[in-house]
N, C-alpha and C positions, 0 to 999 in steps of 0.2 A: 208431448215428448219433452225429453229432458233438455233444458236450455245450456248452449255452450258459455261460457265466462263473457267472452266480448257480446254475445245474445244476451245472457242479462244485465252487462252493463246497458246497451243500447236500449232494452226494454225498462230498465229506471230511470235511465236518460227523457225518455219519451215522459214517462208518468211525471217527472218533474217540471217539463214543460206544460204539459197541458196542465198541472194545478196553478202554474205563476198564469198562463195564458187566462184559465178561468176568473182568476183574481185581478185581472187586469196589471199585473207585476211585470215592471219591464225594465229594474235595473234592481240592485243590490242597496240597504240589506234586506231579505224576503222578510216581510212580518210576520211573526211568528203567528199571530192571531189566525192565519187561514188553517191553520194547523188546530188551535186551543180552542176556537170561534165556534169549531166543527158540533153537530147536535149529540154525535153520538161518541163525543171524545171527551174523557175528562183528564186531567193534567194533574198529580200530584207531586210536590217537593216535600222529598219522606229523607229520613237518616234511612243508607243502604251501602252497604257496603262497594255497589258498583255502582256505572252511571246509571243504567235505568233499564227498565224493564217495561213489556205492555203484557198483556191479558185482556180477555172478555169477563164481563161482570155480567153473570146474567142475572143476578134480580134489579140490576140499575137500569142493565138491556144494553151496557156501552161499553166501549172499550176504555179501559184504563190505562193513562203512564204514567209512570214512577220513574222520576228523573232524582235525584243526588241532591237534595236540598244548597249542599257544602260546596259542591262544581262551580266554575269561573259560568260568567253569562252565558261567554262564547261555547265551553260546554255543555250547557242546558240545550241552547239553540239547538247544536249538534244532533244534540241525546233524543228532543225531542222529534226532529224528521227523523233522526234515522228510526226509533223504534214506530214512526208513521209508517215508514216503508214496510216491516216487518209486519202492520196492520194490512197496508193495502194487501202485500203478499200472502196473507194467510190463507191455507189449503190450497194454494197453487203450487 
């Protein structure tokens, strides 16, 4: 069924914790690396017009981000969970 807004706030809530929990992360700031570390994640800093975008690459077999080469740290970090999120959530 379709999820209400405070439903999928709380179900990203959730997925957040359980990756800091799995990494042993218990304060700020999260390393990016449990994110980039990933087998089937590769990380690109490309010129793009936006901050960044993901895709599946099937002859690599992994998912791809393409973050903004030109963005402050602080918006890579950003760019890069959040198009995670947009991985974990694909076809749901």
């Amino acid at each position: 069924h379709q999820l209400t807004w405070p439903q999928a706030l709380r179900v990203a809530e959730l997925h957040a914790n359980r990756l800091l929990e799995l990494n042993n992360v218990r304060s700020g700031p999260t390393p990016l690396e449990i994110i980039t570390s990933l087998p089937k994640i590769c990380v690109r800093y490309v010129d793009q017009p936006v901050a960044g975008a993901s895709f599946w690459d099937p002859r690599s077999r992994r998912w791809v981000i393409h973050v903004n080469r030109y963005d402050s740290r602080t918006r890579k970090r950003f760019t890069i969970a959040h198009e995670y999120k947009h991985i974990i959530d694909h076809g749901a």
